[in-house]
Structures are given as C-alpha cells and as structure tokens.
C-alpha positions as CSV (number, residue, x, y, z in Angstrom):
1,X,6.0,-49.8,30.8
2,X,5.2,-49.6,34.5
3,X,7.4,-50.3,37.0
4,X,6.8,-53.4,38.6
5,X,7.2,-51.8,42.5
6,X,4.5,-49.4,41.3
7,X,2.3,-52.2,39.7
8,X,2.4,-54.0,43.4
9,X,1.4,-51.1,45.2
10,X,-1.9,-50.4,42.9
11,X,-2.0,-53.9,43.3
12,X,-1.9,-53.8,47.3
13,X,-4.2,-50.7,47.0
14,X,-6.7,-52.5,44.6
15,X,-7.3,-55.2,47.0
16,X,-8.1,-53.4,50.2
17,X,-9.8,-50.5,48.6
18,X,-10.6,-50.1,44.8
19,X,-12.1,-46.4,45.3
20,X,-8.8,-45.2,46.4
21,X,-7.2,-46.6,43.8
22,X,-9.6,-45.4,41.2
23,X,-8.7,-41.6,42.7
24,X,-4.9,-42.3,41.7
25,X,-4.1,-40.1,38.6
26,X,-2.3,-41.5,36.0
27,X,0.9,-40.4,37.6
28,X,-0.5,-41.2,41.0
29,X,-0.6,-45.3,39.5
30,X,3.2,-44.9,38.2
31,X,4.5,-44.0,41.4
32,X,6.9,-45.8,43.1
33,X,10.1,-45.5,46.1
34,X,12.8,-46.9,44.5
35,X,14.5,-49.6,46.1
36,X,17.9,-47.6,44.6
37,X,20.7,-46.3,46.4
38,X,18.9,-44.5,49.7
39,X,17.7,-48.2,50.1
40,X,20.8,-49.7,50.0
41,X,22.1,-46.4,52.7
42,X,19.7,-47.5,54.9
43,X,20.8,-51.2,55.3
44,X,24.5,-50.2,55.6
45,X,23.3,-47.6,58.4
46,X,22.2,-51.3,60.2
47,X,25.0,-53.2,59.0
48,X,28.1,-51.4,58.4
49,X,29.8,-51.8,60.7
50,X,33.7,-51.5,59.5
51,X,33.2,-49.1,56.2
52,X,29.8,-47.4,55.4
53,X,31.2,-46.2,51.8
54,X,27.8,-45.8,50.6
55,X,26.3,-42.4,50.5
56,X,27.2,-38.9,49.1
57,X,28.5,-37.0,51.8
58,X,31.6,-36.3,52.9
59,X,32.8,-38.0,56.7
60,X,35.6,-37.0,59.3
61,X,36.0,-38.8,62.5
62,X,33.1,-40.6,61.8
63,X,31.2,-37.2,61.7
64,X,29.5,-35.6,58.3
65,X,32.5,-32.8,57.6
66,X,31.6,-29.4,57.8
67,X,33.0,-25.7,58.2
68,X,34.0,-24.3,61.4
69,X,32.3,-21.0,60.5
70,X,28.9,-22.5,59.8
71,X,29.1,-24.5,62.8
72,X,29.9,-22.0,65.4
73,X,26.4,-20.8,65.0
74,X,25.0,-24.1,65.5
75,X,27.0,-25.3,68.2
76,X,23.7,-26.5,70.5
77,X,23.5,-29.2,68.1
78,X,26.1,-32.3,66.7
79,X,26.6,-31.9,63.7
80,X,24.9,-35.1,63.1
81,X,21.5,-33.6,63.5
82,X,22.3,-31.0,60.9
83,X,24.3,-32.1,58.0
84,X,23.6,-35.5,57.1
85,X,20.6,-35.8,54.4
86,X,17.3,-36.7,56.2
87,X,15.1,-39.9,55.3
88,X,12.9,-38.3,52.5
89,X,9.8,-39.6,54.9
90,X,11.0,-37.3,57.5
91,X,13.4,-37.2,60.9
92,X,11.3,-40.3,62.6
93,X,11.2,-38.6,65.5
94,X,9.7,-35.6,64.4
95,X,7.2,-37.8,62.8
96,X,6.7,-39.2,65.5
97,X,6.4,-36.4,67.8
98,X,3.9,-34.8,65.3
99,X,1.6,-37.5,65.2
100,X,1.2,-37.5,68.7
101,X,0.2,-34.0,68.4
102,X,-2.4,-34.7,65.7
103,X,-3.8,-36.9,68.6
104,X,-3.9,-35.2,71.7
105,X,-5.2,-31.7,69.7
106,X,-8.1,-33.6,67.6
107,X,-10.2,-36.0,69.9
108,X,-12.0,-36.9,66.6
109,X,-9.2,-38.9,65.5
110,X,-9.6,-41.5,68.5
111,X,-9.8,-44.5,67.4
112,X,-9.5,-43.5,63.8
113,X,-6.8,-44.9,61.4
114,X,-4.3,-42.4,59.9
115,X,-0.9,-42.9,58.6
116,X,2.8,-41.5,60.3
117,X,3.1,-38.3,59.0
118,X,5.3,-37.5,56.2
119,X,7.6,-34.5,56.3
120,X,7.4,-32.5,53.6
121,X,9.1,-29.2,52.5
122,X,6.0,-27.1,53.7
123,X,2.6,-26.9,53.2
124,X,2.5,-26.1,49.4
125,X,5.0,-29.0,48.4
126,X,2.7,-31.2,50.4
127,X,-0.2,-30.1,48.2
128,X,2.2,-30.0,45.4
129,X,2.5,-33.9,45.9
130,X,-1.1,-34.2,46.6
131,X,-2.0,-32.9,42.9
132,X,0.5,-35.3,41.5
133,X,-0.6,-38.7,43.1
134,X,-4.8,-37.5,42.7
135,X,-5.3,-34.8,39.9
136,X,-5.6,-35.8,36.4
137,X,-6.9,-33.2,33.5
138,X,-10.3,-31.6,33.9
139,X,-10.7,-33.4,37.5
140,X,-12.9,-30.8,39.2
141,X,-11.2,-29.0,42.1
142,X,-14.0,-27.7,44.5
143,X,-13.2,-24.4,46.5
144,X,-14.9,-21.5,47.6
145,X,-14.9,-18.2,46.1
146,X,-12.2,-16.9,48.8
147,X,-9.5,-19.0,48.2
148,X,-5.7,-18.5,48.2
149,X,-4.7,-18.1,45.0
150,X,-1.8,-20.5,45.1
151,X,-4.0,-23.3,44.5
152,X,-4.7,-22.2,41.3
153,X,-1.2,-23.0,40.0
154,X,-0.5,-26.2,42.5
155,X,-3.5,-28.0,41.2
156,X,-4.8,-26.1,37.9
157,X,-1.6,-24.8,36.0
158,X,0.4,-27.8,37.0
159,X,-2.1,-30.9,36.4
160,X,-4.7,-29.5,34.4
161,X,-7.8,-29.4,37.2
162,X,-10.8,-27.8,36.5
163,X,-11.8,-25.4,39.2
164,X,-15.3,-24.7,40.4
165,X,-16.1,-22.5,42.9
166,X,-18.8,-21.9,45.6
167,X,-20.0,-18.5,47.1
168,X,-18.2,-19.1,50.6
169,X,-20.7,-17.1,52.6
170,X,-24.8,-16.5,52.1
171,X,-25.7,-12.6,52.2
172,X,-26.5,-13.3,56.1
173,X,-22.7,-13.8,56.6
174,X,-22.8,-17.4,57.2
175,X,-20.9,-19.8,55.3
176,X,-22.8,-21.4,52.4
177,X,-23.0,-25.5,53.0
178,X,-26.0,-25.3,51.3
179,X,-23.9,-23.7,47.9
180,X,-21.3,-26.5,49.3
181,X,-23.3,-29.4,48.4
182,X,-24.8,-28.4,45.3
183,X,-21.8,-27.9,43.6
184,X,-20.1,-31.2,45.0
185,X,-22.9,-33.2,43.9
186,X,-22.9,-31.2,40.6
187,X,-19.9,-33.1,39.6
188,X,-21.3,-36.8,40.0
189,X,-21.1,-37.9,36.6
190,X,-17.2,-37.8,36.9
191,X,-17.4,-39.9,39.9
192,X,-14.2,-38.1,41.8
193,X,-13.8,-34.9,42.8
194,X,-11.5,-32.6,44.8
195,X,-12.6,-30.7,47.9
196,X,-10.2,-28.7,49.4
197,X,-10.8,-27.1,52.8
198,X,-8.9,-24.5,54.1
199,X,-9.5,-23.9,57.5
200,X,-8.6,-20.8,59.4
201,X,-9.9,-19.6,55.8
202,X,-6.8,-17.5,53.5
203,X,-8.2,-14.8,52.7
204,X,-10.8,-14.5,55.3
205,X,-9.7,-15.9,58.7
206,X,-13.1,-18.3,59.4
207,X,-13.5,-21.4,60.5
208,X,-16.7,-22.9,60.7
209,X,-18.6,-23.5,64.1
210,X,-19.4,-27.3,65.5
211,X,-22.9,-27.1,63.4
212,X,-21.1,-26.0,60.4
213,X,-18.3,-28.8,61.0
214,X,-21.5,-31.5,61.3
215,X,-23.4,-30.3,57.6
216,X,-20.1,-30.3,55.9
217,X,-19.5,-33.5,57.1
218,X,-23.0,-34.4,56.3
219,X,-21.9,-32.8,53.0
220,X,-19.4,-35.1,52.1
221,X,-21.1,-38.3,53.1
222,X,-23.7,-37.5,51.0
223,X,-22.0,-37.3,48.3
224,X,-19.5,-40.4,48.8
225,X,-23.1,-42.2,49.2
226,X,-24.3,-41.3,45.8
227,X,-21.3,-42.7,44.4
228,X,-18.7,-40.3,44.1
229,X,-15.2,-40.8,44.8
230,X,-13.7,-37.9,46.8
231,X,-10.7,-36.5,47.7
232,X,-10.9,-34.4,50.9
233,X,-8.0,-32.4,51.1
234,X,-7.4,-30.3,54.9
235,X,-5.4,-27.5,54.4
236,X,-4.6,-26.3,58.0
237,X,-1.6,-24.0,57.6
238,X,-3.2,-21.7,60.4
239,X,-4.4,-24.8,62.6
240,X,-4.5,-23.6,66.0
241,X,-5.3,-19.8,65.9
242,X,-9.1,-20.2,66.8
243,X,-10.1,-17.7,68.4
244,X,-13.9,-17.3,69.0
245,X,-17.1,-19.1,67.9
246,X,-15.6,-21.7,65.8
247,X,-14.5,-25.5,65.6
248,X,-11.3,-26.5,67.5
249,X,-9.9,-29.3,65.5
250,X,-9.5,-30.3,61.8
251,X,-12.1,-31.4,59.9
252,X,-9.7,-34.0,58.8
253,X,-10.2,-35.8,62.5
254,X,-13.8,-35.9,61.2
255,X,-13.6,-37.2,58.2
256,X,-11.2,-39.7,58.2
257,X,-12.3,-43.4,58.0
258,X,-15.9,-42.0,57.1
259,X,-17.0,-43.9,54.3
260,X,-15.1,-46.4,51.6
261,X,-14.9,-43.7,48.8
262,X,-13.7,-41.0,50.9
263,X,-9.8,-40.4,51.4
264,X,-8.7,-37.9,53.4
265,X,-5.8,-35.7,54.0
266,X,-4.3,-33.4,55.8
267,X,-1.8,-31.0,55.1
268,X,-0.4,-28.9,58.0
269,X,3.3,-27.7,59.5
270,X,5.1,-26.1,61.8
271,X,5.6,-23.0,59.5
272,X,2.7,-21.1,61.0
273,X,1.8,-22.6,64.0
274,X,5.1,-22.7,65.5
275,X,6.0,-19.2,64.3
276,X,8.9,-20.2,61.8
277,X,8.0,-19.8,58.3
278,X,11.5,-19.8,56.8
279,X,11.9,-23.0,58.2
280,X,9.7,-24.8,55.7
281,X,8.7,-27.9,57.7
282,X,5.4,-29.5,57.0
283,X,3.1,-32.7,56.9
284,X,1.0,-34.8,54.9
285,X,-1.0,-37.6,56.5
286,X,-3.4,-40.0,55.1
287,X,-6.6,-41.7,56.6
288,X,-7.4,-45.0,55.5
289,X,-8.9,-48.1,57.0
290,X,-6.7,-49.8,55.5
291,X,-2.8,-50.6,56.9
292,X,-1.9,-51.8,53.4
293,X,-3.1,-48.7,52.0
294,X,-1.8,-46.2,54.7
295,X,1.9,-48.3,53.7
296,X,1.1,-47.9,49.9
297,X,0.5,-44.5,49.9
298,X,3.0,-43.8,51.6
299,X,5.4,-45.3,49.3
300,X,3.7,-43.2,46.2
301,X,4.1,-40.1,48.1
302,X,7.7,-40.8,49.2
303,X,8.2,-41.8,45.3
304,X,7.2,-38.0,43.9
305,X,9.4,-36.3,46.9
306,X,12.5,-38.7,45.7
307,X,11.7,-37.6,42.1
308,X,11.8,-33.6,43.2
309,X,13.1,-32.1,46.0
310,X,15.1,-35.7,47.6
311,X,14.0,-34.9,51.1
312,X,13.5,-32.1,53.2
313,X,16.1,-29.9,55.3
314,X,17.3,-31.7,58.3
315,X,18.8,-28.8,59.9
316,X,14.9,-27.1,60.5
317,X,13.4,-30.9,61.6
318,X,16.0,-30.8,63.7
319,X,15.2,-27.2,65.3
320,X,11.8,-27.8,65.1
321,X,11.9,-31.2,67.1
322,X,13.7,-29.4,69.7
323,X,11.3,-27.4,70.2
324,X,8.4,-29.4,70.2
325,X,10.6,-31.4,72.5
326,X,10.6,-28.2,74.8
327,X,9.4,-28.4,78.1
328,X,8.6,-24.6,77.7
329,X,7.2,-25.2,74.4
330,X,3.4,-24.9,75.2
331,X,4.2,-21.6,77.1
332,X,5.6,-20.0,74.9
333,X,3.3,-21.0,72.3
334,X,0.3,-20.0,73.9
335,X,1.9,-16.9,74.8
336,X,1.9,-15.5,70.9
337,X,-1.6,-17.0,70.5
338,X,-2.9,-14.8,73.2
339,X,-1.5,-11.9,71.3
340,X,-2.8,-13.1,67.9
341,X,-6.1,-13.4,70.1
342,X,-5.7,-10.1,71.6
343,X,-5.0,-8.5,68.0
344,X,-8.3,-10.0,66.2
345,X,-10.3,-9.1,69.0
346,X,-9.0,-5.4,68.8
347,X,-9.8,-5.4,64.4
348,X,-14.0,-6.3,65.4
349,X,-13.9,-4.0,68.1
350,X,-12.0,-0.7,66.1
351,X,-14.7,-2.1,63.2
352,X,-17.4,-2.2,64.6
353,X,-17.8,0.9,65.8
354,X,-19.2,2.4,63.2
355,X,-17.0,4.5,61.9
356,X,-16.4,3.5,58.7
357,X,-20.1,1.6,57.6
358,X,-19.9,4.0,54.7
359,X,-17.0,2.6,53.3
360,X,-17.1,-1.3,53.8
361,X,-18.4,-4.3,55.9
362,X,-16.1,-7.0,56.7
363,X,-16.4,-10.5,56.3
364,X,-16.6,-13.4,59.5
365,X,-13.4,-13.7,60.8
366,X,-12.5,-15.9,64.1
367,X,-9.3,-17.2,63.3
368,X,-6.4,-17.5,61.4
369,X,-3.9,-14.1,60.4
370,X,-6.3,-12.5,58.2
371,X,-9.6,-10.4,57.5
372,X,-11.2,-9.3,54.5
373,X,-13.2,-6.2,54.3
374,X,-15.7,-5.7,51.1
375,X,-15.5,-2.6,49.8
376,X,-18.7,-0.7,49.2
377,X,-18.0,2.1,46.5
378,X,-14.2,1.9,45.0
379,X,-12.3,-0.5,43.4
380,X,-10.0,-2.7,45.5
381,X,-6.6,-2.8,42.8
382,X,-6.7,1.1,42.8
383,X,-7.7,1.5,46.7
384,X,-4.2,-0.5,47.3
385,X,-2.6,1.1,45.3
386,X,-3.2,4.4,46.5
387,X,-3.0,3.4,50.0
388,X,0.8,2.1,48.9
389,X,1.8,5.2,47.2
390,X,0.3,8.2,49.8
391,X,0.5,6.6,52.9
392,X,2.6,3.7,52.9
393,X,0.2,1.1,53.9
394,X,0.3,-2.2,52.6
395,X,-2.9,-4.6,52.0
396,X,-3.4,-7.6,49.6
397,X,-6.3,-6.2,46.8
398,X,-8.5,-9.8,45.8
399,X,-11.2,-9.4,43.0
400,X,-13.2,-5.8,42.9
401,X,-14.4,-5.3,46.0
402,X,-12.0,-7.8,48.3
403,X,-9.3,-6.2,50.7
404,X,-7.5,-8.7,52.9
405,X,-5.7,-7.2,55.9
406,X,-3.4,-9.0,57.6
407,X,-3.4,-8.4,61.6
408,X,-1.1,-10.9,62.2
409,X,1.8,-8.4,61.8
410,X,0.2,-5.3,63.2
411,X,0.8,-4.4,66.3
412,X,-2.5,-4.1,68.6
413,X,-1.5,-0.3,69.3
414,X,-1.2,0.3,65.6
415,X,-4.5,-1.6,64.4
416,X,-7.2,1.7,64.6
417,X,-4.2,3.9,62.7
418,X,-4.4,1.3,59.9
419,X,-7.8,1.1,59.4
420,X,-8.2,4.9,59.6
421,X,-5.7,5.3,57.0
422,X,-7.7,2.9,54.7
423,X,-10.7,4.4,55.6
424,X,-9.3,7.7,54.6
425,X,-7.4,6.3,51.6
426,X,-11.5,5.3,50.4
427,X,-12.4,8.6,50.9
428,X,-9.7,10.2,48.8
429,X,-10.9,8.2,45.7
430,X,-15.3,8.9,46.4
C-alpha cells in the first residue's frame, strides 16, 4: 500500500504536470521524505531551547563530542561544521552558494526555473538516484557509443534499462546529431526515454560547438513534440574544462523549461572541477516550470538518499564551502585550468605532427581530462597490456580499437615521452 506522503506528492505532481509524473518509475511514485525522526530534529533545532534530547549524536558543552587527535588536524574549523550529521538535502549554504554558480556560469538559465540544488555523495550517487526515481525495466537509455562505462551498471544492472547507442562521431569527425535523432525518435512507441549527455565527453574529452548545442536541442524538441516523454539527464562531471571550439555552459541551461514533456537534470560537483575527488561532493538539480514540482521532486529525491546513504559528509561541504567562499578561489582555480589548457593543447600539437599516422588517428578532443586515439592495426586489450608490462605505461583499453589517455595527470614535459612509448609499444606488436 502506498504511503500516503508519497500519494500527495504524485498527486501535487499530477496536477501541475502529468508528463513528469508519467516519467516516475514505479519506485519513483512510492517515494517519499519521511516526516520521522530528522523531522522532528529539525523542529527541536528551532525550538529547543532548554534540552535538545533528540538526535543520535553524542554532545559536550553544547558541542558534538569528538577526539582531540582528529581535531587537531581540523582546528580551522568548529567542530560544529564537521561532526554533526548534515541535512540529507545538503549544508544550505553550500546549496546555496552552488546555485548561484549554476547562474552566473550558464547565462541560458536566466530567467529559467530550476530547483536548489541537492547535495549528493558525488556525481554517480546523483545518477544513482536519478535511475531510481525515472528508470523502470526495458526503459531505453540513449547514449553514444563512447560512453563511461559506469552507466551501464547505474542505470542497466541496477533498474533493468535497456541501452541503445548512437555512433558519437560521423567518419568526418563531427559528432553525429543526425545518428542522435534517429535513434531518439526510434523509441516513440514507448513514449519516454532516457538521454544522457555527458559533456566534456568520458572517454573522449568533446564537447559540442554552439551549432552542435542548437541541433541537439533542436533534437530534443522534436522529439518531446511528437509525443515523447523525455528525461534529459546532464552529466557535467568535467564542467568547466573547455578548452577550444566548444560550448561554454551546460546544455542543461538550454534545455530546461523547453517544452511540457521534457524534464531536465543536471548532475555536476565539486569533485572534478574543484580538484577534490576524495571529497565526494556533488549536485542534482531539477528544471521544472512548476514550483510544486521543483518542491515535489525534491522530496522523492531526498526520500531515496534517506533510504541509502542518510546524507552526505558534512566535513567535505564544509571544506568545499570554504572554498568556494574564498576570495582567492577563482585564482586559484583558473590557475590549474590554464595548466589543464596548456596540457591538451601540447597532446594535438605532439599528435599531429605526423609522427605516428601509421599507427592511429585520434578522436575530437577540446575539453575535459581525456583523449581517445583509434588504433589502426592492433588490438587495444593487448596494446595495454604490453605497454603495462615493458614500459610501465598505463592507458585505459575501450572496445578493439579505443585507447583513452588521460592528460589530466601527465605532466606537459612528459606528454611526447608518453605517446612515443605507445607509439613504440604499437610497433612492437606489427
């Protein structure tokens, strides 16, 4: 029997927008936050004011209790900003602070109605929480043929979607909208589909160009016009690192509010593009026209983080609010871009000098941590693994021919000895 809190909010969504509620998956429609004991926190927080007996942690002083040995490595902070659980939405502030962000660094999204974001434990448990509330069994999943192979298990081993790829670039080396479309519109007798965009591109490192960014929107709102119900999905884990010939915001700031059967999301974080992925901070935000919705949705998704992890770490939204908080932030941020920059720049130029036209050609790359070359006459699998075991190089093997290479931790000095020693690693086996 369903739970009447999540009866109200399919009810709430029903009556501002029935196409979002008809993307819900069956799980999606159960979910609820449970007016239970973090409820019941929350109002003694405002009300307590003698005892606050109410939550499980442990107090001192009026302080959360913690070890001296843990805290003299943390001593920048009060101890309230570390050990006390987090609100499973997030830190507000952070939330806050994020959202503002969004704003200022994707002019698209004037004017546009999103939600606060929500703080999740990264990007993949903000997918992970995407697949629950939207993916039932056999709902088709559209990606390109260069995907990161994580989604696989997120959205297919997990909930049972049926994946259907795209080739991702046409043999001139441009990405392939046209492929894009046909395979969207391909699924329109289920009525709701899946397209995930992942932009700068794991495994590739492209991003597509403002003409690209209009057709794919195009692409979409064809699609939603012809009656399908679609779930737009903006993975931007590598948001930011654009280097050369491509868009500069999220195709999320695009999409969002575009048509009645189009929801979008975006997933992002501070784990790559704030140079702390340890720290496992990330975002999920919703566009909808609707407030109701935006609130309801948010109550679903807050519902399936309660159920798993509780909430996220409040000791790395609390380092990653300072930062953002820094007035030396943007500084020091642009500062490893331009080395990022600086590195990608040196891959096309060591690559395209000819050298090694016998062994491979590469695929775009303008952004992002990555390249991938194709290999022209031996197998990827046994090209990485030779590479691993004569010369101690280390490169991710994808498919037959696929070789991603990851310039992100390479030092520019050090990026035409790594592609001579793959180069000579493809001679060894011809």
């Amino acid at each position: 029997m369903m739970n009447p809190l999540a009866s109200n909010l399919n009810k709430q969504i029903q009556e501002e927008s029935s196409y979002i509620y008809e993307m819900l998956s069956e799980l999606g429609k159960q979910l609820y936050y449970p007016k239970g004991i973090l409820t019941q926190t929350a109002e003694a927080k405002q009300k307590a004011s003698r005892f606050n007996a109410t939550i499980g942690i442990a107090t001192e002083e009026g302080h959360p209790m913690y070890l001296p040995v843990l805290q003299e490595t943390l001593s920048f902070y009060d101890p309230k900003e570390l050990y006390d659980y987090a609100p499973p939405a997030g830190k507000p502030e952070l939330r806050s602070i994020w959202r503002q962000k969004l704003l200022l660094e994707n002019p698209s999204l004037k004017d546009k109605s999103i939600g606060n974001p929500i703080v999740t434990n990264a990007l993949t448990h903000g997918l992970s929480v995407i697949a629950d509330m939207f993916v039932d069994r056999d709902d088709p999943l559209i990606l390109p043929d260069k995907y990161w192979g994580n989604y696989s298990m997120i959205f297919g081993v997990r909930q049972g979607a049926r994946i259907v790829t795209y080739p991702f670039f046409t043999d001139e080396g441009k990405m392939n909208i046209s492929d894009l479309k046909q395979t969207l519109l391909a699924q329109r007798e289920q009525h709701k589909a899946i397209l995930l965009l992942n932009f700068p591109n794991n495994p590739t490192g492209y991003t597509p160009d403002e003409a690209d960014a209009d057709e794919i929107v195009q692409t979409v709102l064809e699609a939603a016009e012809q009656g399908m119900n679609l779930i737009v999905v903006s993975d931007d884990a590598y948001f930011g690192l654009f280097y050369e010939n491509s868009l500069s915001e999220s195709l999320f700031a695009r999409l969002a509010n575009i048509h009645p059967r189009v929801l979008a999301i975006k997933v992002d974080g501070a784990t790559k593009e704030e140079y702390v992925w340890g720290f496992r901070v990330g975002f999920l935000t919703f566009a909808a026209e609707s407030p109701a919705v935006l609130a309801a949705l948010e109550q679903k998704a807050l519902g399936i983080i309660r159920g798993t992890i509780s909430n996220a770490s409040h000791p790395s939204q609390t380092f990653v609010l300072h930062a953002l908080e820094s007035p030396d932030f943007q500084t020091q941020k642009l500062e490893k871009y331009n080395i990022l920059a600086a590195r990608a720049r040196k891959v096309k130029q060591v690559l395209d000098s000819g050298k090694y036209d016998d062994a491979w050609s590469y695929y775009p790359f303008n952004s992002g941590y990555f390249m991938c070359l194709k290999l022209k006459s031996v197998n990827a699998e046994q090209l990485r693994k030779h590479l691993l075991e004569t010369y101690g190089v280390g490169v991710i093997s994808l498919g037959e021919t696929d070789m991603r290479v990851a310039f992100s931790c390479v030092e520019e000095k050090d990026i035409k000895e790594l592609f001579d020693l793959i180069y000579q690693g493809a001679k060894d086996l011809t």
